[in-house]
C-alpha positions, 0 to 999 in steps of 0.5 A: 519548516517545521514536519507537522502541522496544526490539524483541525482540532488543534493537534499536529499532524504530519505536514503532508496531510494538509496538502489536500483535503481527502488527505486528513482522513486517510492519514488519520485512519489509515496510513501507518496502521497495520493491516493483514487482510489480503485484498487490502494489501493486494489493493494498495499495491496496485493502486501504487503501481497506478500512482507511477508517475501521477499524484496521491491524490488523483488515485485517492480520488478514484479509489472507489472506482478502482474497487469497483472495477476491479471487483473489491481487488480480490485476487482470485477474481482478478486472476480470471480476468481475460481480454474482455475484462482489460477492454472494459477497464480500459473504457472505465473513465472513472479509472486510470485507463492505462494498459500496461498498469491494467495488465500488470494488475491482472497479471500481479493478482496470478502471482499472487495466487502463487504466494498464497498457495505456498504462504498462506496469504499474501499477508504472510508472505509481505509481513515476513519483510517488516524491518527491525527497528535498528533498520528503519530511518528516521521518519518521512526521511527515505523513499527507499529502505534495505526491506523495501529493496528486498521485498521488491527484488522478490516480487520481480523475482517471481514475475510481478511488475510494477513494484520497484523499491519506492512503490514498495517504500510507499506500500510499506508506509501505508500499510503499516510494515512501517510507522513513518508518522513524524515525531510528534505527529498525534497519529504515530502513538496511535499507529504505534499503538496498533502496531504493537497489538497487531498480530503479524500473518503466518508468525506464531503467536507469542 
């Protein structure tokens, strides 16, 4: 079976986008594209976190919703939720109403608050993690590699939860650390592209 699939405009894609319809536009625009904003960063790992055990899909669906709820994924506003907070979300029929996962968020965003103060940002601290390219297996084929390893022992390390090697593998795909595209696929030039234009957080311009 071949790895891409025809898209509507004729071009091939990565086959995995074709499975539902929400999925053209994230994989066109977003997945594999490099991003340093820390509430996007801080976002996609939480909605991981909710993924455990469920589909892509199901969060995609509810995302704007989990942005709602959790005021936009900013840290600092998460970090002041209180038991009040936690029984509101676990009454959001729009979210995933899970305690552990909803308390693992709020806790996550006061480590977070950690990294930020010693590196800057939580982009700083993530992007040190970016693998060379003579580590990086070929295309869609790991679920796990040494940096997403690595990046999860550290985040355990300093207390968070939920953030094991594949959820990290997938953080990683998504936002870009990574370019997982398939050959061949149209969008890998694209995020390569970005890739290569991207100024990672905390490192020196060159």
């Amino acid at each position: 079976m071949s790895a891409t699939i025809s898209g509507p405009d004729g071009r091939p894609r990565c086959r995995w986008c074709a499975a539902a319809p929400e999925f053209l536009a994230y994989h066109d625009t977003e997945w594999g594209y490099p991003v340093g904003d820390d509430h996007r960063l801080f976002e996609k790992l939480s909605l991981e976190a909710f993924q455990s055990g469920l589909s892509w899909r199901t969060i995609l669906a509810k995302r704007d919703n989990f942005r709602r709820a959790f005021a936009g994924f900013d840290v600092d506003r998460i970090a002041g939720f209180g038991e009040q907070d936690v029984a509101r979300l676990l009454g959001d029929e729009g979210i995933v109403r899970h305690r552990d996962k909803i308390e693992a968020v709020v806790d996550n965003a006061r480590r977070a608050q950690a990294i930020i103060a010693e590196f800057g940002s939580l982009a700083a601290f993530i992007w040190r993690y970016e693998p060379a390219a003579d580590q990086i297996a070929a295309p869609q084929s790991a679920s796990t590699s040494a940096a997403s390893i690595a990046l999860s022992r550290e985040l355990k390390r300093r207390g968070w939860r939920f953030v094991g090697p594949t959820t990290v593998h997938a953080f990683m795909q998504a936002m870009g650390l990574i370019n997982d595209h398939v050959e061949g696929c149209v969008i890998r030039t694209e995020a390569e592209r970005a890739r290569a234009g991207f100024p990672r957080p905390g490192r020196p311009a060159a």
